[in-house]
N, CA, C and O atoms as a GROMACS GRO file, in nm:
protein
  492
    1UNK      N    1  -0.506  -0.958  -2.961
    1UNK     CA    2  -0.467  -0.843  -2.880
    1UNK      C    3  -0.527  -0.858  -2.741
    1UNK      O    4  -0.647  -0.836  -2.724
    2UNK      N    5  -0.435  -0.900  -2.624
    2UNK     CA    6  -0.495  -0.886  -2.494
    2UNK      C    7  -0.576  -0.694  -2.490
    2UNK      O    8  -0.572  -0.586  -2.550
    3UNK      N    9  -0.657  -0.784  -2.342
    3UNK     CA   10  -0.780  -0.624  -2.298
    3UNK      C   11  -0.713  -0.608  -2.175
    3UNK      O   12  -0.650  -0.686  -2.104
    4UNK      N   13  -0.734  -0.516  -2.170
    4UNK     CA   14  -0.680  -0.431  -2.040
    4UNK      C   15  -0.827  -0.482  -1.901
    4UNK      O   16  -0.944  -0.443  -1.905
    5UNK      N   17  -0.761  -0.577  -1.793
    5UNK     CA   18  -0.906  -0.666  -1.735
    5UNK      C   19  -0.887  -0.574  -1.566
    5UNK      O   20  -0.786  -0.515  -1.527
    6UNK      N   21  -0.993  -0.585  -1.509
    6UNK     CA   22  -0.994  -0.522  -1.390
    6UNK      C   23  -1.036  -0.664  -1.330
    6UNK      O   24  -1.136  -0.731  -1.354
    7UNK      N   25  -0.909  -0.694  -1.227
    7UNK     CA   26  -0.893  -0.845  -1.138
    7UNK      C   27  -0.910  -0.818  -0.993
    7UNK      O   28  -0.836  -0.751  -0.922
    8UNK      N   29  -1.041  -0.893  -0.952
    8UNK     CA   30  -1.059  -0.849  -0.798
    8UNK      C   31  -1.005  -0.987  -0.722
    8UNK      O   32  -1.025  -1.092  -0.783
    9UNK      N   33  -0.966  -0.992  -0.648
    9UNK     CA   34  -0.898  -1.121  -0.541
    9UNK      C   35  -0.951  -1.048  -0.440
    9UNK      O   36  -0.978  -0.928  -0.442
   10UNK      N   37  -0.969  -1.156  -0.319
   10UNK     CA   38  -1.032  -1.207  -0.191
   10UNK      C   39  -0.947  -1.295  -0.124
   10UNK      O   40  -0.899  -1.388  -0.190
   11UNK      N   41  -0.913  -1.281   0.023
   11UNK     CA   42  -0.786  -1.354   0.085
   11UNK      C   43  -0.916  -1.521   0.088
   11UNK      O   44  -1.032  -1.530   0.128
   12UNK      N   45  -0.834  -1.613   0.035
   12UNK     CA   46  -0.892  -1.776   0.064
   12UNK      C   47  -0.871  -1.793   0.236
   12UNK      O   48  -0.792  -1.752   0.322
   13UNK      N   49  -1.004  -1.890   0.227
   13UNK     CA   50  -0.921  -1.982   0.343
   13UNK      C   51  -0.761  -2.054   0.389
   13UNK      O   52  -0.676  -2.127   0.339
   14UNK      N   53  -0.790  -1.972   0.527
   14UNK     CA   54  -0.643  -2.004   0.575
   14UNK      C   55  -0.646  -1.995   0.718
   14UNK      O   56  -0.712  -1.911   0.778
   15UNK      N   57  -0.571  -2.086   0.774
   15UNK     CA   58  -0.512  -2.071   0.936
   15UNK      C   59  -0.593  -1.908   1.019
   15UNK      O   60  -0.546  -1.797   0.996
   16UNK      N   61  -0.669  -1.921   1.077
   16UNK     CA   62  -0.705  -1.805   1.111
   16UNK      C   63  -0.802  -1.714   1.036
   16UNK      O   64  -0.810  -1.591   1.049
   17UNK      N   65  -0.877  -1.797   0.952
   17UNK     CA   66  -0.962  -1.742   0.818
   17UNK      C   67  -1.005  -1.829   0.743
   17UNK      O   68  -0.988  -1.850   0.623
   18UNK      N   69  -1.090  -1.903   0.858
   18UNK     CA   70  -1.146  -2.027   0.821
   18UNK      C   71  -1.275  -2.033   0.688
   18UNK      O   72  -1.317  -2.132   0.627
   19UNK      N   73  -1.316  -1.886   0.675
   19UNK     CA   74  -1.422  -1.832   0.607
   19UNK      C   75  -1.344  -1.763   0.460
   19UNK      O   76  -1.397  -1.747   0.350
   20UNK      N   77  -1.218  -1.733   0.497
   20UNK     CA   78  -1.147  -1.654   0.402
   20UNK      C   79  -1.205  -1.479   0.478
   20UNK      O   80  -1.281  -1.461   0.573
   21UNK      N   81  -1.142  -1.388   0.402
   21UNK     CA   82  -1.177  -1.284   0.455
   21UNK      C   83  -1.178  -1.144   0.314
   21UNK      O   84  -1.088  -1.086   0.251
   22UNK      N   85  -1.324  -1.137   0.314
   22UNK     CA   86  -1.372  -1.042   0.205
   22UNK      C   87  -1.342  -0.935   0.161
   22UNK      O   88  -1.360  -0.890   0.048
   23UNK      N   89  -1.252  -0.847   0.332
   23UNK     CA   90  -1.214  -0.714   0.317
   23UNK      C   91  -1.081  -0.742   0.284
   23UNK      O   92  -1.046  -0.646   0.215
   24UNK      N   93  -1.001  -0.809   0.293
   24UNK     CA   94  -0.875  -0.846   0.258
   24UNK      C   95  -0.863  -0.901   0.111
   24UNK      O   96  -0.917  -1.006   0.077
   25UNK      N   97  -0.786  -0.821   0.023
   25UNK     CA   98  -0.754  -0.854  -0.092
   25UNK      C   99  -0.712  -0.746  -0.191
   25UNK      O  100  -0.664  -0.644  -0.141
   26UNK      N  101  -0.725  -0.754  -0.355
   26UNK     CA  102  -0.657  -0.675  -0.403
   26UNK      C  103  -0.742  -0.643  -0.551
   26UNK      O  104  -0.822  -0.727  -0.593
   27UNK      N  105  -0.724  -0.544  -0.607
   27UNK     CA  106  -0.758  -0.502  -0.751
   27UNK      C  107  -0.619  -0.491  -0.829
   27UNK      O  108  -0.531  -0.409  -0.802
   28UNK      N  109  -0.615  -0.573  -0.917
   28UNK     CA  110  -0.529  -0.570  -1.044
   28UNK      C  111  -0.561  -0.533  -1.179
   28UNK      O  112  -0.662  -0.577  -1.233
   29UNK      N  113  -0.484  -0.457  -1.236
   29UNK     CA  114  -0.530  -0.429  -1.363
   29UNK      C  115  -0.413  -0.426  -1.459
   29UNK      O  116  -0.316  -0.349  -1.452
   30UNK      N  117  -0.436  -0.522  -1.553
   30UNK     CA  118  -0.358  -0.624  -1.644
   30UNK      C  119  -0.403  -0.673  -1.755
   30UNK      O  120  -0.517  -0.717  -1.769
   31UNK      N  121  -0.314  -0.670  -1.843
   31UNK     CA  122  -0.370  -0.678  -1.997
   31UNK      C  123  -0.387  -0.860  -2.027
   31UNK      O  124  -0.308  -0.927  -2.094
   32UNK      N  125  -0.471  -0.895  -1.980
   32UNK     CA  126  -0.538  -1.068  -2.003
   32UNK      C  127  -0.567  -1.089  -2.176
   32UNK      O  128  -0.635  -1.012  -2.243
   33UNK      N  129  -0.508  -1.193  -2.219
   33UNK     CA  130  -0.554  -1.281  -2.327
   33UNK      C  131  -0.675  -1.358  -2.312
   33UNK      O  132  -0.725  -1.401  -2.209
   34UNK      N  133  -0.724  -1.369  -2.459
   34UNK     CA  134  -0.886  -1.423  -2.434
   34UNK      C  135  -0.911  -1.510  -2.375
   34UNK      O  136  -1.027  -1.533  -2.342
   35UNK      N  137  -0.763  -1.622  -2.329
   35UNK     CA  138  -0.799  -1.744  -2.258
   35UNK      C  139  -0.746  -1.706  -2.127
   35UNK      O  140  -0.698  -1.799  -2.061
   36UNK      N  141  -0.744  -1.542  -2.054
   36UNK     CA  142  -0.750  -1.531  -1.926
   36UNK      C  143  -0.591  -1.536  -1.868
   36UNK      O  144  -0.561  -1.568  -1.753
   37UNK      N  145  -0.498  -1.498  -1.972
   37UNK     CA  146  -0.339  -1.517  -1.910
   37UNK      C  147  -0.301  -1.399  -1.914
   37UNK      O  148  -0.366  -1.330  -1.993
   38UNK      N  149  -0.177  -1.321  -1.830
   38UNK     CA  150  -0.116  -1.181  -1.860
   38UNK      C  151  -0.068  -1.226  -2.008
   38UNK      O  152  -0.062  -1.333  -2.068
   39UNK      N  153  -0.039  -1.099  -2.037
   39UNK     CA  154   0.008  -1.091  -2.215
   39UNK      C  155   0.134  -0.991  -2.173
   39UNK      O  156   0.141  -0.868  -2.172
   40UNK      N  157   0.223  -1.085  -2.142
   40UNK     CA  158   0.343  -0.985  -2.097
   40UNK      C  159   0.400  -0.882  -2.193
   40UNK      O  160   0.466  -0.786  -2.152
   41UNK      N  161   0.371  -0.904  -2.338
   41UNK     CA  162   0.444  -0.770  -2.457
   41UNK      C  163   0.318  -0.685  -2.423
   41UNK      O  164   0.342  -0.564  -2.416
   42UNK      N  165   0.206  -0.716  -2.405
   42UNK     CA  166   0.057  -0.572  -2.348
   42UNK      C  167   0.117  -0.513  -2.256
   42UNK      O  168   0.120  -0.390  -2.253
   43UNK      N  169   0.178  -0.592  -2.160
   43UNK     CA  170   0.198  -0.534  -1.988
   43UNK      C  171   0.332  -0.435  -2.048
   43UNK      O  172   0.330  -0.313  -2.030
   44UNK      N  173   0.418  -0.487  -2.101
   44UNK     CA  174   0.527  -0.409  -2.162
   44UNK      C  175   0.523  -0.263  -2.252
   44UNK      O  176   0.606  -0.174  -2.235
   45UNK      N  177   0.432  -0.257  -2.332
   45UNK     CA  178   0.329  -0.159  -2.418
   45UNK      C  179   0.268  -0.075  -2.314
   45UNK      O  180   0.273   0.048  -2.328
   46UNK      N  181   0.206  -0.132  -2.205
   46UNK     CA  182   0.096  -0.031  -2.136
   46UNK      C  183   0.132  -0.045  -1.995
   46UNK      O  184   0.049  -0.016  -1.910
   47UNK      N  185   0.244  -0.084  -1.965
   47UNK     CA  186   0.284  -0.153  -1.796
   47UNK      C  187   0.268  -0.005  -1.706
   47UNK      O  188   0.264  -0.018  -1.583
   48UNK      N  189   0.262   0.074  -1.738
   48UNK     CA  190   0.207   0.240  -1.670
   48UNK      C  191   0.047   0.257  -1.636
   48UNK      O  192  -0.009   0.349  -1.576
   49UNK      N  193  -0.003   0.147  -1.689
   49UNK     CA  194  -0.164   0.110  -1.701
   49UNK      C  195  -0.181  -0.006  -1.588
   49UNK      O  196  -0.277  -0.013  -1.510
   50UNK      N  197  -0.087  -0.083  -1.591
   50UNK     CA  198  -0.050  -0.204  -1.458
   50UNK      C  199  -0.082  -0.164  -1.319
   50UNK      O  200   0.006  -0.111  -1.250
   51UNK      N  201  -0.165  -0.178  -1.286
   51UNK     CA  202  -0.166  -0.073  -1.112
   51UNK      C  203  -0.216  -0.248  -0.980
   51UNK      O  204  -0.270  -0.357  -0.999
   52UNK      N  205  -0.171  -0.194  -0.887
   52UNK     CA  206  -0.258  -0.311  -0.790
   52UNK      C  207  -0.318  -0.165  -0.708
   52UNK      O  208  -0.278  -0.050  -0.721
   53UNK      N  209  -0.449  -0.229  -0.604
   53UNK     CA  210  -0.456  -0.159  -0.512
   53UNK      C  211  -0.479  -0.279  -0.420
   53UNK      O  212  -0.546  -0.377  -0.451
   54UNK      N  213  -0.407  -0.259  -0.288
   54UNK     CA  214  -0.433  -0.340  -0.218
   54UNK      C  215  -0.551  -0.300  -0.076
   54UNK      O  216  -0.528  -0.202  -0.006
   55UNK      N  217  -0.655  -0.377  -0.054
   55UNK     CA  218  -0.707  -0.336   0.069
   55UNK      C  219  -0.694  -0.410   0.186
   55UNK      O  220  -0.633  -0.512   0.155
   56UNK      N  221  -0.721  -0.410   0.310
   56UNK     CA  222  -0.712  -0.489   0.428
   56UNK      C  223  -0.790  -0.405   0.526
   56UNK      O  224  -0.806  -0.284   0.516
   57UNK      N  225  -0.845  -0.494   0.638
   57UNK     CA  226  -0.922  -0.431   0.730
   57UNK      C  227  -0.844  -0.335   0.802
   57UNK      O  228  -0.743  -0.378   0.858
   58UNK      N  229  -0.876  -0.197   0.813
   58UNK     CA  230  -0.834  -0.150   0.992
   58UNK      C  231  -0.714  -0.003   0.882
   58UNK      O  232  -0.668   0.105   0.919
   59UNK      N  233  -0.706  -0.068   0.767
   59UNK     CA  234  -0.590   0.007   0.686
   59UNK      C  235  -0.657   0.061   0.569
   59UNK      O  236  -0.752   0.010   0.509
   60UNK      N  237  -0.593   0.178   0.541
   60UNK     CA  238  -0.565   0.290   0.428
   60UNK      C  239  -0.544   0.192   0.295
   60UNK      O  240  -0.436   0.134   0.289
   61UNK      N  241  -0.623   0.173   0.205
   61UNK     CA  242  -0.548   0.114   0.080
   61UNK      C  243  -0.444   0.166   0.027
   61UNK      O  244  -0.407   0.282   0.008
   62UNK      N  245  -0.383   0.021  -0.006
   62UNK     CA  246  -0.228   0.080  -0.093
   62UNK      C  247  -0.207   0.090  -0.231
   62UNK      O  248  -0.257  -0.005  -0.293
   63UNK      N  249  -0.147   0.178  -0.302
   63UNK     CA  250  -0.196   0.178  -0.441
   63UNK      C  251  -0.020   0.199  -0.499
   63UNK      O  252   0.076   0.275  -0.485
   64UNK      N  253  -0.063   0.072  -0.572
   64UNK     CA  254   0.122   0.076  -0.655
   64UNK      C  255   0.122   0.011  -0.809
   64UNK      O  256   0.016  -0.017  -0.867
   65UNK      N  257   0.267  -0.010  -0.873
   65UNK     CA  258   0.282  -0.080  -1.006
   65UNK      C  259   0.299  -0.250  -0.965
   65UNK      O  260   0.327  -0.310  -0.862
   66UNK      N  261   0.270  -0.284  -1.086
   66UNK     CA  262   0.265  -0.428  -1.137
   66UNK      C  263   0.398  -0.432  -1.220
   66UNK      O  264   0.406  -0.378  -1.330
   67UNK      N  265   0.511  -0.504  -1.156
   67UNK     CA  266   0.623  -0.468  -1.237
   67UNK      C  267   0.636  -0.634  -1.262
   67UNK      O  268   0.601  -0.724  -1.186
   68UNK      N  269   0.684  -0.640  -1.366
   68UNK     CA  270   0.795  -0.764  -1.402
   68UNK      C  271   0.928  -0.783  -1.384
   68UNK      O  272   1.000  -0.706  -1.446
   69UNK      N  273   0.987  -0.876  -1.306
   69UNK     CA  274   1.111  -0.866  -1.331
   69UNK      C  275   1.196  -1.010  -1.315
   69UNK      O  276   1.134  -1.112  -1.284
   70UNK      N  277   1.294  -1.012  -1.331
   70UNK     CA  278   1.434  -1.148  -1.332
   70UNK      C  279   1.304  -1.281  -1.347
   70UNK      O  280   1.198  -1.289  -1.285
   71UNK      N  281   1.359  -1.373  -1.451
   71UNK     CA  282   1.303  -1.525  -1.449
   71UNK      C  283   1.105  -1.506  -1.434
   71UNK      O  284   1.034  -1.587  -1.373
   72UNK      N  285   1.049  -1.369  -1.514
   72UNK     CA  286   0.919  -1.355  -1.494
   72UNK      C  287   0.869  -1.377  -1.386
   72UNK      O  288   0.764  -1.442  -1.386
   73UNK      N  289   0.921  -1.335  -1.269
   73UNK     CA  290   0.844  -1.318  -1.169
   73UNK      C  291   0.814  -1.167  -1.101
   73UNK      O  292   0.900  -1.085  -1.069
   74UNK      N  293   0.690  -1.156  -1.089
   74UNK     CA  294   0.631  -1.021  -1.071
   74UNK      C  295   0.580  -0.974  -0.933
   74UNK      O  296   0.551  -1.043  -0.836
   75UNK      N  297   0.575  -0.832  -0.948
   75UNK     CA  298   0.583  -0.789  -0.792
   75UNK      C  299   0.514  -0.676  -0.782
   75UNK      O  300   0.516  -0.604  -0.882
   76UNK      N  301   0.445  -0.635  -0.675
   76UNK     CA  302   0.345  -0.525  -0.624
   76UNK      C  303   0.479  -0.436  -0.582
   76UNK      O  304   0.563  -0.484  -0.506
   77UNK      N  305   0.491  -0.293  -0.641
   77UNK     CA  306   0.592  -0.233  -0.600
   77UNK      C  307   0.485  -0.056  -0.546
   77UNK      O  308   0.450   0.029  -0.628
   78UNK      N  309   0.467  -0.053  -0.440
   78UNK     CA  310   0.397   0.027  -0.401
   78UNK      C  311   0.514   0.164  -0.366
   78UNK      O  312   0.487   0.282  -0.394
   79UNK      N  313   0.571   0.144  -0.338
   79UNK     CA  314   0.683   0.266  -0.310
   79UNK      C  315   0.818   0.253  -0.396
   79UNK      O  316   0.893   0.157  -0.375
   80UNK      N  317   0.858   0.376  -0.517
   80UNK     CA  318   0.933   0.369  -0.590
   80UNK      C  319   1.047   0.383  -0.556
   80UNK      O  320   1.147   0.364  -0.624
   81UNK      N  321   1.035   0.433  -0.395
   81UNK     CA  322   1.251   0.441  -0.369
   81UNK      C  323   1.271   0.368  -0.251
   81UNK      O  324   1.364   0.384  -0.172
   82UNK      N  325   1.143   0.256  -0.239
   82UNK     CA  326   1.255   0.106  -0.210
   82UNK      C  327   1.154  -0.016  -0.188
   82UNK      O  328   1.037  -0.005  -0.152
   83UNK      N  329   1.217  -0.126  -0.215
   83UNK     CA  330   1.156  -0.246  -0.275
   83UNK      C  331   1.145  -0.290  -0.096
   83UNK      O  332   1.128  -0.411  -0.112
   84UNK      N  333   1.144  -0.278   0.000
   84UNK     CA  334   1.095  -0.324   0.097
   84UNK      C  335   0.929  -0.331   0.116
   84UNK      O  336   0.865  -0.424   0.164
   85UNK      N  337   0.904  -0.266   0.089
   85UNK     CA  338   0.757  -0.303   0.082
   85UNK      C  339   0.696  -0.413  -0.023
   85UNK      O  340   0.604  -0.486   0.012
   86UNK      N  341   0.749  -0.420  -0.139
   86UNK     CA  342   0.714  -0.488  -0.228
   86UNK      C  343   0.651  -0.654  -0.163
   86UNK      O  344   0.706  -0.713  -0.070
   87UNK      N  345   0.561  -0.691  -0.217
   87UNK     CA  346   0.504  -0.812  -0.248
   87UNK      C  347   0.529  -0.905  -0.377
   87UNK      O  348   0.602  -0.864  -0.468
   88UNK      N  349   0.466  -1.034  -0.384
   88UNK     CA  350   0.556  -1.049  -0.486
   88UNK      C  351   0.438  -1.212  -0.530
   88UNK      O  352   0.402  -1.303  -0.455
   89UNK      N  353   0.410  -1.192  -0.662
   89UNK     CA  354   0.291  -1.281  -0.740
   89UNK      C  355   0.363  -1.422  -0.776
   89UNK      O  356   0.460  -1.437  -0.850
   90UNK      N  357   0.298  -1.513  -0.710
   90UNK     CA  358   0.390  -1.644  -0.804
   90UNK      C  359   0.310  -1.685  -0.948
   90UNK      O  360   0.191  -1.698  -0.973
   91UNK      N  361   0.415  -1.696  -1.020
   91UNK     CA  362   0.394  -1.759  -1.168
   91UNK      C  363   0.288  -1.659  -1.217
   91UNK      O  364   0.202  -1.724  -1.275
   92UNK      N  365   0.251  -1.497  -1.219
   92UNK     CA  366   0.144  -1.470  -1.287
   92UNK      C  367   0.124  -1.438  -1.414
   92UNK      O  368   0.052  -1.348  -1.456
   93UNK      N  369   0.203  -1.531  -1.488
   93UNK     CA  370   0.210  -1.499  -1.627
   93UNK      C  371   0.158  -1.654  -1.659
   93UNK      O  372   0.097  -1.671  -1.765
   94UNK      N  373   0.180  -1.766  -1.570
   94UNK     CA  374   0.169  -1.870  -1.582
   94UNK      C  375  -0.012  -1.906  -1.558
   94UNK      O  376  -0.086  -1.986  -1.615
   95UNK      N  377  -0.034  -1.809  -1.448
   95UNK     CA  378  -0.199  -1.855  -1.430
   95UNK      C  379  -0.260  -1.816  -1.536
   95UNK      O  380  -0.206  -1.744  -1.620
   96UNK      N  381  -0.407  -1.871  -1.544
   96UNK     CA  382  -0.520  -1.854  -1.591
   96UNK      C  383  -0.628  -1.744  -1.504
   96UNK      O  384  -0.649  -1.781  -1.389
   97UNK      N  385  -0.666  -1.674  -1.526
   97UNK     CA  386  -0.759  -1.551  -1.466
   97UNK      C  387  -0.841  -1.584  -1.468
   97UNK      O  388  -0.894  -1.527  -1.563
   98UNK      N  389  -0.939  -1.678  -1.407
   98UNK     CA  390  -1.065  -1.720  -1.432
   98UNK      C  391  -1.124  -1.678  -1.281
   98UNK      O  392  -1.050  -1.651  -1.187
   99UNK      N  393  -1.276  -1.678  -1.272
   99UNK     CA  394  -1.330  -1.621  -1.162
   99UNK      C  395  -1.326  -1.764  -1.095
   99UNK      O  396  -1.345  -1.859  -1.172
  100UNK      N  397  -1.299  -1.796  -0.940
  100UNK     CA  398  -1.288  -1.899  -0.906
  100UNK      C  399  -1.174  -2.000  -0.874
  100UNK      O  400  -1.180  -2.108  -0.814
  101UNK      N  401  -1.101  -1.955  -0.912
  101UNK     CA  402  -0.931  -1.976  -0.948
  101UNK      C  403  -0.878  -1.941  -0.813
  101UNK      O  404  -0.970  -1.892  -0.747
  102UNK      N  405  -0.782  -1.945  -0.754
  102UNK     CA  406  -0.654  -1.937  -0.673
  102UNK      C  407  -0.522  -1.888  -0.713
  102UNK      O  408  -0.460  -1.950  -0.800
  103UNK      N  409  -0.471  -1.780  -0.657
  103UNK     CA  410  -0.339  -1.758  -0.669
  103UNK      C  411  -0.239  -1.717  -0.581
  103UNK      O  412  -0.289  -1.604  -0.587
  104UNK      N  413  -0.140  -1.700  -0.500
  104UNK     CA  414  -0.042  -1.727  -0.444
  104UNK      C  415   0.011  -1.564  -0.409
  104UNK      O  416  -0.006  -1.493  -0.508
  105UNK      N  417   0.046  -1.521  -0.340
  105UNK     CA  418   0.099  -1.366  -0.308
  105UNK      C  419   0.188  -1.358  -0.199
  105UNK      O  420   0.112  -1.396  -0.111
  106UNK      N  421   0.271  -1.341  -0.155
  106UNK     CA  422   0.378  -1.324  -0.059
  106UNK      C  423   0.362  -1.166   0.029
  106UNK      O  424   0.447  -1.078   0.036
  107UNK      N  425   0.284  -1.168   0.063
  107UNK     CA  426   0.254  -1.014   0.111
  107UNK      C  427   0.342  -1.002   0.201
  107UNK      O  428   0.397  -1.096   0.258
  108UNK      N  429   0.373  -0.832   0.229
  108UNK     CA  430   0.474  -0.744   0.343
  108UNK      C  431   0.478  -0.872   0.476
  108UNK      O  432   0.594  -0.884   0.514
  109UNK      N  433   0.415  -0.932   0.524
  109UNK     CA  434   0.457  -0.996   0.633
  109UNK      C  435   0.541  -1.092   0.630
  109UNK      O  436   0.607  -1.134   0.726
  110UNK      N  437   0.542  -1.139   0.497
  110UNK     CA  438   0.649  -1.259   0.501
  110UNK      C  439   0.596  -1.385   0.386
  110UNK      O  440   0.638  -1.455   0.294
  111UNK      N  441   0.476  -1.356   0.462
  111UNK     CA  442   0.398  -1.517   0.480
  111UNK      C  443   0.322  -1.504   0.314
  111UNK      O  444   0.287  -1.392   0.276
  112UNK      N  445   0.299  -1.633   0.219
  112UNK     CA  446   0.271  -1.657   0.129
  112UNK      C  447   0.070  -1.702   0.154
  112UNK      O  448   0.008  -1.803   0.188
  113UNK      N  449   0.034  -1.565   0.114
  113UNK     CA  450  -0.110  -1.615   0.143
  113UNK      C  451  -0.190  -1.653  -0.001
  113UNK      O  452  -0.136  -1.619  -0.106
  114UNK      N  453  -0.314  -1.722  -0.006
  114UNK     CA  454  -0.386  -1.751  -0.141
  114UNK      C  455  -0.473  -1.702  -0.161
  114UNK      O  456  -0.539  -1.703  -0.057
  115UNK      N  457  -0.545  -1.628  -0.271
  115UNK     CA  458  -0.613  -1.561  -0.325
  115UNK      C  459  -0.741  -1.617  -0.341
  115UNK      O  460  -0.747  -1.718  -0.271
  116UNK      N  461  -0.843  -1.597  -0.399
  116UNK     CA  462  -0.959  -1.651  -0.486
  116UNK      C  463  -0.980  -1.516  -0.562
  116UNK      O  464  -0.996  -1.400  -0.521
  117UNK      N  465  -0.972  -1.581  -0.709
  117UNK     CA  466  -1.016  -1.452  -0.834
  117UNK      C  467  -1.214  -1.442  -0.803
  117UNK      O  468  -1.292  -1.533  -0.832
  118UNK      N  469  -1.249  -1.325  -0.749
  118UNK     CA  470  -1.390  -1.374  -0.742
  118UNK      C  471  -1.387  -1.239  -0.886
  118UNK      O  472  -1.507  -1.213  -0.899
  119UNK      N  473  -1.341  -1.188  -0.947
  119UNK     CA  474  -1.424  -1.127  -1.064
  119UNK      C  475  -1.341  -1.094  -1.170
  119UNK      O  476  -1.224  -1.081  -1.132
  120UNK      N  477  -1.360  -1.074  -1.309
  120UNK     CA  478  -1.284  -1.007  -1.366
  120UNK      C  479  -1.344  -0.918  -1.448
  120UNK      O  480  -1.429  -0.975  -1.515
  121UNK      N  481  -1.337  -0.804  -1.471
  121UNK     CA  482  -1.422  -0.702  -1.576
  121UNK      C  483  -1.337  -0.627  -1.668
  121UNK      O  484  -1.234  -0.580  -1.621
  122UNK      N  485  -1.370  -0.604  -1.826
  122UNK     CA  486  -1.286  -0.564  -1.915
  122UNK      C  487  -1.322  -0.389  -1.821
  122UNK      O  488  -1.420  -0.341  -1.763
  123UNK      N  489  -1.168  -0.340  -1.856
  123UNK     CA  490  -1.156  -0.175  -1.820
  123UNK      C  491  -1.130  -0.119  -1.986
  123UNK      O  492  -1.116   0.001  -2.009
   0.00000   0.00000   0.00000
């Protein structure tokens, strides 16, 4: 039985963020298997429990669902009457959740930035 995990990410080094940047990133909360993967029939069961919050410097955090959709690919849907805002997770059914890890996000600007998992805590 996946646990319901509280996932903190941190923007990685990148072009302009040579350090990575600490205030930039996100809280996920997602039902992880013991070896650290989404458990997509949990997320399906409890996907109302699925939340991101996103933070960034200078801005209001954003607080939305963790949806699944077409060919398992999943998406930050922060506003329910329209997918323009949406962001969008590559392969996160495919990663491993480990602290230390890297993952891939397409945020509102366009641009595909990378993560670092710096924590994960059972909720």
């Amino acid at each position: 039985m996946a646990a319901m995990s509280h996932i903190t990410l941190e923007l990685a080094r990148e072009p302009g963020h040579p350090h990575g940047d600490r205030g930039h990133g996100y809280h996920l909360y997602l039902p992880l298997t013991a070896d650290g993967r989404v458990d997509g029939d949990a997320w399906h069961r409890f996907q109302h429990a699925c939340r991101v919050r996103r933070f960034r410097p200078g801005e209001e955090e954003k607080h939305g669902r963790i949806l699944r959709g077409p060919g398992g690919q999943w998406r930050f849907d922060y506003d329910e009457r329209t997918d323009a805002d949406d962001e969008h997770g590559f392969r996160l059914r495919e990663e491993t959740f480990l602290p230390g890890e890297y993952l891939s996000i397409r945020e509102d600007d366009g641009r595909l930035h990378t993560f670092q998992i710096i924590a994960i805590r059972p909720e």
